[in-house]
C-alpha positions in Angstrom: -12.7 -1.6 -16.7 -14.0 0.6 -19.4 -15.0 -2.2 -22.0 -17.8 -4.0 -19.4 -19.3 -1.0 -18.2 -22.3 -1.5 -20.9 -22.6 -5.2 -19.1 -22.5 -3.8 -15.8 -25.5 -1.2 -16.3 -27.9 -4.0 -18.2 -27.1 -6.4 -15.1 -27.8 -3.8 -13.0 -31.0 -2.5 -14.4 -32.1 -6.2 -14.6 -31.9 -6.2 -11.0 -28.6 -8.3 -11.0 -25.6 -7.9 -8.5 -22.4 -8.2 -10.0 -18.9 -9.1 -8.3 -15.8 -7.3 -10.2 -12.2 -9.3 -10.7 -9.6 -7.5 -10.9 -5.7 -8.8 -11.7 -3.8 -6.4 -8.7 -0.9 -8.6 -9.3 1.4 -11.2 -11.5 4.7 -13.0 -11.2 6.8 -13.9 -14.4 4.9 -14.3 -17.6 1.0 -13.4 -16.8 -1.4 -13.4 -19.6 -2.9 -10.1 -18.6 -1.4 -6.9 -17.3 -2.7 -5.5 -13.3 -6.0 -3.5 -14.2 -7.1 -6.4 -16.3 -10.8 -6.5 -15.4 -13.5 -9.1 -15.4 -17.7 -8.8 -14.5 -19.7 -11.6 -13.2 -23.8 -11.1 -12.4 -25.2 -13.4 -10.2 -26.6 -14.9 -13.2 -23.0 -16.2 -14.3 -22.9 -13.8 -16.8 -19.6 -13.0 -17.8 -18.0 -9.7 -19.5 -14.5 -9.2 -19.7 -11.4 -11.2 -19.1 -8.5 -11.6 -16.7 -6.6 -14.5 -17.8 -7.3 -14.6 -21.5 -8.9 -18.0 -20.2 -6.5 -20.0 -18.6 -8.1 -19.4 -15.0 -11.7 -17.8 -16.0 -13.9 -20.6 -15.0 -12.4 -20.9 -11.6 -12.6 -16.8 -11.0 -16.3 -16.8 -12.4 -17.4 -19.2 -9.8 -14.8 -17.9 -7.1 -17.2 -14.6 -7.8 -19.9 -16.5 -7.8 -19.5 -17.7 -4.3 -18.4 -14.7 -2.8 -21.8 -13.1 -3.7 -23.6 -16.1 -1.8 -24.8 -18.3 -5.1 -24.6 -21.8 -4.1 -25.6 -23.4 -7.6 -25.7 -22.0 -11.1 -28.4 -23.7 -13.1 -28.0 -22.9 -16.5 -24.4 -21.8 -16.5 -21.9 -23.7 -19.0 -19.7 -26.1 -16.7 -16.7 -24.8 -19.4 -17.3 -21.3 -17.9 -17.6 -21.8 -14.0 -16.6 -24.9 -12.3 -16.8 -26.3 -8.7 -13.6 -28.2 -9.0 -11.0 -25.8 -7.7 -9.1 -28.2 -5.2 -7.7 -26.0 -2.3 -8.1 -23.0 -3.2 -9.3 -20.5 -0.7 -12.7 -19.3 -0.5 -12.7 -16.5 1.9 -16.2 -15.5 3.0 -19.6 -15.1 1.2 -20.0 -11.2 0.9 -16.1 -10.5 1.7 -13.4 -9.1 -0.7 -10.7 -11.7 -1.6 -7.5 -12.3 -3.0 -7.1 -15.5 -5.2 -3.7 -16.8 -6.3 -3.3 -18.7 -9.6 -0.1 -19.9 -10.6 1.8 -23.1 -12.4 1.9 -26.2 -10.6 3.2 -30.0 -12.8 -0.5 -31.4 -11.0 -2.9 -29.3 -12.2 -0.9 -27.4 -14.8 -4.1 -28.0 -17.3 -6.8 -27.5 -14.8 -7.1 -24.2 -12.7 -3.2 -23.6 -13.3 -1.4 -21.0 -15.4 0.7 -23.3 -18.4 2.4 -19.8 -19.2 4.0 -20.4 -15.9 3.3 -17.1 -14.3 1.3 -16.3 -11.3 -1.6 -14.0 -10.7 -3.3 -12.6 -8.1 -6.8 -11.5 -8.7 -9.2 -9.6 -6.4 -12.5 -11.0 -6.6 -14.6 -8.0 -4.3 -18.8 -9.4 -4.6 -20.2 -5.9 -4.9 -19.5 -2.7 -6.7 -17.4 0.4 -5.1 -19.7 3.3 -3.7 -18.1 5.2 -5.5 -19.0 3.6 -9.1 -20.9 6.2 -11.2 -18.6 8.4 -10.6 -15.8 6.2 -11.8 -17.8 5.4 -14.9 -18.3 8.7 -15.5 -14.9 9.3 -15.2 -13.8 6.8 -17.9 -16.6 7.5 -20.0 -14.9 10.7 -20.0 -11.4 10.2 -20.5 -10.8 12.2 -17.3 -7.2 11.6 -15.5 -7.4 9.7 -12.3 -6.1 7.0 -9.7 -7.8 3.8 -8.3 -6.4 2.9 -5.9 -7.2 -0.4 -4.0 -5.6 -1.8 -1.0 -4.5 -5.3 -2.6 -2.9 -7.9 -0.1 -2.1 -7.6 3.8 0.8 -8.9 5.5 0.6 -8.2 9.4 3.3 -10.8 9.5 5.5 -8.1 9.0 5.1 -6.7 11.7 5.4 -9.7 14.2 1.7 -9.5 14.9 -1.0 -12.1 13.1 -0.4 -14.9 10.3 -1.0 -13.5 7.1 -2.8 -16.8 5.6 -5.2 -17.2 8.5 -6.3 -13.6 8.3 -7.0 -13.6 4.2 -8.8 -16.8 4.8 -11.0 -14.4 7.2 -12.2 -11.4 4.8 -12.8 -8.2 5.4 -14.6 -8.3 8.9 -11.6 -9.7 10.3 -9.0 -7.3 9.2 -11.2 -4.8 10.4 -10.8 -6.9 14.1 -7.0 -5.3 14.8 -8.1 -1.5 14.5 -5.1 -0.6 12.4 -5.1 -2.6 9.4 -7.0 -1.4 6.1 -9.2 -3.6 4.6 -8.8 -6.0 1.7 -10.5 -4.4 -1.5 -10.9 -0.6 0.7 -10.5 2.0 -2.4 -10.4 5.5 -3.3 -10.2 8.1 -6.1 -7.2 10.2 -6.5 -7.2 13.1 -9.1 -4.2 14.8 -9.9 -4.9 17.9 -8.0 -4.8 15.7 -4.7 -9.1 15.3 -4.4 -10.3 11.9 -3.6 -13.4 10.0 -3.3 -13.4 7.3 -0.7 -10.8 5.8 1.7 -8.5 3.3 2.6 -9.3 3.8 6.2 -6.0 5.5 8.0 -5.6 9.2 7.1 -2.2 8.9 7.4 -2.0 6.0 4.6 -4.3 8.4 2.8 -2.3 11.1 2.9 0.8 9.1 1.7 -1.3 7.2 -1.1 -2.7 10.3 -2.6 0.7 11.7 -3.1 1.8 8.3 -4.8 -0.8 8.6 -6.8 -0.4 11.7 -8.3 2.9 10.5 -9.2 1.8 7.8 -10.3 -0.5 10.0 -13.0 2.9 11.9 -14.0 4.2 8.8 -14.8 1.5 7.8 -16.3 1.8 3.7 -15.4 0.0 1.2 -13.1 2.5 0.2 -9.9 1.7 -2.3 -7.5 3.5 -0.5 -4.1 4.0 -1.9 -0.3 3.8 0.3 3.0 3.5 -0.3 6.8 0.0 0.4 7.8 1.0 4.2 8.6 2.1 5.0 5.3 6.0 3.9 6.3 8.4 3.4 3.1 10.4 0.1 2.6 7.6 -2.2 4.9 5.5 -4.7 2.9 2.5 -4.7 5.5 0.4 -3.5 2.9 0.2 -3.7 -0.5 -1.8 -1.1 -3.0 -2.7 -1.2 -6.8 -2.2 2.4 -7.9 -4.2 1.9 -11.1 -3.8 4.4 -13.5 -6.5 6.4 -15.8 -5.6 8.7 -18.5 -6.3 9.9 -21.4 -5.2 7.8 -24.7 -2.0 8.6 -25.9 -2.1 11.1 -29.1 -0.1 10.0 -32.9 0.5 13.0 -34.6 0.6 11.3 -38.3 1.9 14.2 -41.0 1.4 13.7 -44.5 -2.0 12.4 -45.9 -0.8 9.8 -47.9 -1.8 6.0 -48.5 0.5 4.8 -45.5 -1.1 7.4 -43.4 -4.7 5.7 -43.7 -2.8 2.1 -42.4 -0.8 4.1 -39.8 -3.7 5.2 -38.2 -5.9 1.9 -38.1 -3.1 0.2 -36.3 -2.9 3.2 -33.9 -6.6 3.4 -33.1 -6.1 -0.6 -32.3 -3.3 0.3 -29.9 -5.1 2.7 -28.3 -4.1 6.1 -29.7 -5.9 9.2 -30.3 -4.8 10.1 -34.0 -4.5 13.3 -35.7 -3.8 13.8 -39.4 -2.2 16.8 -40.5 -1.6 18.2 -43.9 -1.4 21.4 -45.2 -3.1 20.5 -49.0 -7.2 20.7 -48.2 -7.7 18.3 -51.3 -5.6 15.0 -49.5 -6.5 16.3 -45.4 -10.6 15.3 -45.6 -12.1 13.0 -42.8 -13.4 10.9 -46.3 -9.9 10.0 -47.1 -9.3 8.9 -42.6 -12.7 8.2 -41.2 -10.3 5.8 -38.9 -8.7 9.2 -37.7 -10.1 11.1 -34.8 -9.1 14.5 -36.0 -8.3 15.3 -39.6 -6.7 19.1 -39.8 -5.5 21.5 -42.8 -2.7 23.7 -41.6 0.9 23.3 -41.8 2.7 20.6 -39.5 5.4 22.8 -37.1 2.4 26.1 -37.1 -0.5 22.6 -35.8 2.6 21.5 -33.7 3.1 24.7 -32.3 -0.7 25.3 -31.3 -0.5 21.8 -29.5 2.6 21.5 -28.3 2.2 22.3 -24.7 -0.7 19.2 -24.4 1.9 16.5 -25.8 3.7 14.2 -23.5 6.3 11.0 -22.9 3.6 8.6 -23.8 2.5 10.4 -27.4 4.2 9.8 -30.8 5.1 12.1 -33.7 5.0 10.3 -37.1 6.6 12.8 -40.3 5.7 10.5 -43.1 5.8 14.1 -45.5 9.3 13.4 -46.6 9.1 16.7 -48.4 11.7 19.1 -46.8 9.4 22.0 -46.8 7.7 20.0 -44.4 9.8 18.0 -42.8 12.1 20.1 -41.5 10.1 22.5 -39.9 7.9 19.8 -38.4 10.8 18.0 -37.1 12.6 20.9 -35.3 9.4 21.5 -33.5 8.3 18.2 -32.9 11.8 18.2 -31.1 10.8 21.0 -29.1 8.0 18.9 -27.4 8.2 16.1 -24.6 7.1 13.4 -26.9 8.4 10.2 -26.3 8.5 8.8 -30.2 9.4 10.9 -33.5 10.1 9.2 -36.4 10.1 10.3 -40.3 9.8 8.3 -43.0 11.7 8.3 -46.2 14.7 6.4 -48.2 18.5 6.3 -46.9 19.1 9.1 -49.2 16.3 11.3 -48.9 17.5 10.8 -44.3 20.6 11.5 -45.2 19.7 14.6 -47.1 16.8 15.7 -44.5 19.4 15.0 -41.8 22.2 17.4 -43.8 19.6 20.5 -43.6 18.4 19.6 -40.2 22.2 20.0 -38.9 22.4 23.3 -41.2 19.4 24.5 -39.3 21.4 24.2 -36.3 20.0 21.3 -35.0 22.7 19.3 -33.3 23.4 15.5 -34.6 23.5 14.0 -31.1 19.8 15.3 -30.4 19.2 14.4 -34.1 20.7 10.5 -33.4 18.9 10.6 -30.2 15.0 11.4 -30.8 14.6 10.9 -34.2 13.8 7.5 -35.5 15.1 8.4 -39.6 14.1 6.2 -41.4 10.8 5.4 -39.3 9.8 1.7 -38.1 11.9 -1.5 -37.8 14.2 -3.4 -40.6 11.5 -5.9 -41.5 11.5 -5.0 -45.0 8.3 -3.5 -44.8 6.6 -2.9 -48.6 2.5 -2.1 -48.4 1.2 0.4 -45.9 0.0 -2.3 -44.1 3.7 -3.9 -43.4 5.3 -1.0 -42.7 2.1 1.0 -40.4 3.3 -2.7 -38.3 6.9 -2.0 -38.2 6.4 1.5 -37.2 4.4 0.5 -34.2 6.6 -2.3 -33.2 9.3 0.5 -33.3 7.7 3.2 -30.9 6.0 0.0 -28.7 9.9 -1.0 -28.6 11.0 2.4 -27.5 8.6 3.2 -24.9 9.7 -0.4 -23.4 12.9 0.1 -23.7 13.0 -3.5 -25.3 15.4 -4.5 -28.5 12.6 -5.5 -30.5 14.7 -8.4 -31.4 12.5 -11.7 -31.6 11.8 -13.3 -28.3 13.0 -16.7 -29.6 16.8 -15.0 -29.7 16.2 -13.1 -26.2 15.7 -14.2 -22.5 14.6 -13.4 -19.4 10.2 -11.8 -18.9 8.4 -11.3 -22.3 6.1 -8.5 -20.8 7.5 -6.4 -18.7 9.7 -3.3 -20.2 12.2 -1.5 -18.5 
């Protein structure tokens, strides 16, 4: 959502509406993960993407129709196309769920070819609540969007869940107990909200998902019965989850620090670098680097320690012992869920003999610390092994076995 806010505000200070798309759901091998976001004005502008193109032209229109634009002169038939065959709709003004899957007929036409299935909420006007969610991102607060994502009254023995999407939101609102399609709230982690999914009792259930959800730190899709009940798929909710980036601690200001931390910043991490020698620890030598500090790596871990978590990563490139080993006993005193150190076989297997004369036991050693750091590519320039040393903590927050997907089966994206 963050990366078409910029879009949003110009369209809306040209006097444009604009319709938001949102993936709230895929089966098998999607293209984009839930959360993936995409903006449409009136205008046909586009910003953003929730199918990395496959399906775009058929949301942008989709959008387009669901703000009440009947034709689009001017907008490139490549981007937004009236030929979408059966698909469904809903009502001009109205929230709606579209579902875009495989099919052998129209595999190259509206279809997925990766032969997964998404579900994308296409809602025609902003949440009331949207300055305050793009203040929110803007800054890097922690929070929970959640949006009530598909309805299945069916479940309940009481109304056919296809005749009631094709109906929109005034409809659902018709049986006094459903929520409605696209109703959403704010959930911080100290249980506020803004807005509601219209039952107090689902809110009250919601919010405490959600701040689970924040501990957790990942975006769920979960199912309920309209009062909140466990194990009933009446309703399903996007708990989409806002947090601040996950923090690399890189130590050591050397050359394979300066390509460590480009490929972070690309994944998404806040990096530090941390060396105790003023000459090498300059923000010259790592403008890439959000923080560049002089102090000694266990007395900067120690000051920080309490603010690290399972999603941030520890990187000991030093491979000095006077260093090292003080860094990585503390670094193993933190919740961080990567810590790796770089160096040759011999220099680990030295590093690992003071470690266990420190009193560091070898099962925690063999357990948390990645010695020596990244994957057996046969990494040589910063570059090549900055990759491998990525792939390697990507691969352990997954759970994945980094082997290559040709010599695997089963899903490609999701980790375990």
């Amino acid at each position: 959502m963050k990366e078409v806010l910029s879009e949003i505000d110009l369209w809306r200070s040209q006097g444009k509406r604009v319709a938001i798309a949102r993936v709230v759901g895929v089966e098998g091998s999607g293209p984009r993960d839930v959360g993936a976001t995409m903006a449409v004005s009136d205008a046909g502008e586009v910003a953003g993407s929730v199918s990395g193109g496959c399906v775009e032209g058929a949301v942008v229109t989709e959008a387009l129709k669901a703000m009440g634009v009947s034709s689009m002169p001017g907008v490139d038939s490549s981007v937004a196309t009236g030929d979408l065959g059966d698909v469904d709709r809903g009502r001009v003004g109205c929230p709606l769920v579209q579902t875009f899957g495989y099919s052998d007929d129209e595999a190259f036409a509206v279809g997925l070819t990766c032969g997964g299935t998404l579900h994308i909420l296409i809602d025609p006007e902003l949440p009331d609540f949207y300055d305050e969610l793009k203040a929110n991102l803007k800054n890097e607060l922690s929070f929970v969007w959640v949006t009530v994502s598909s309805l299945n009254p069916a479940d309940a023995g009481e109304y056919d869940v296809n005749e009631l999407s094709a109906e929109g939101r005034n409809a659902f609102s018709l049986s006094g107990d459903l929520p409605e399609i696209g109703a959403s709230m704010l959930v911080y982690p100290d249980g506020s909200h803004t807005g509601s999914l219209g039952r107090a009792d689902l809110d009250q259930v919601v919010i405490r998902d959600s701040i689970g959800a924040l501990a957790v730190g990942r975006t769920d899709l979960r199912h309920y019965g309209r009062n909140g009940q466990a194990r009933h798929q009446e309703v399903g909710i996007v708990f989409e989850v806002f947090a601040p980036p996950p923090k690399m601690i890189i130590f050591g200001a050397v050359d394979f620090t300066a390509a460590l931390a480009r490929v972070a910043k690309i994944l998404g991490y806040r990096v530090t670098v941390c060396d105790a020698r003023p000459v090498f620890a300059t923000q010259a030598r790592f403008p890439m680097a959000d923080e560049v500090v002089v102090d000694w790596p266990d007395r900067f871990l120690t000051k920080v320690l309490d603010a690290l978590n399972e999603r941030d990563a520890i990187c000991v490139l030093t491979h000095d012992p006077k260093f090292d080993i003080p860094a990585i006993q503390k670094a193993l005193e933190s919740k961080v869920g990567y810590i790796g150190a770089m160096g040759s076989r011999r220099t680990n297997e030295e590093r690992t003999a003071r470690l266990l004369a420190a009193g560091v036991p070898l099962e925690i050693l063999e357990e948390r610390v990645m010695a020596p750091i990244g994957l057996d590519i046969a990494a040589r320039t910063p570059e090549e092994t900055a990759i491998s040393i990525c792939a390697e903590i990507i691969s352990k927050r997954t759970g994945r076995s980094a082997k290559s997907l040709s010599d695997t089966l089963g899903s490609i994206h999701d980790g375990n």
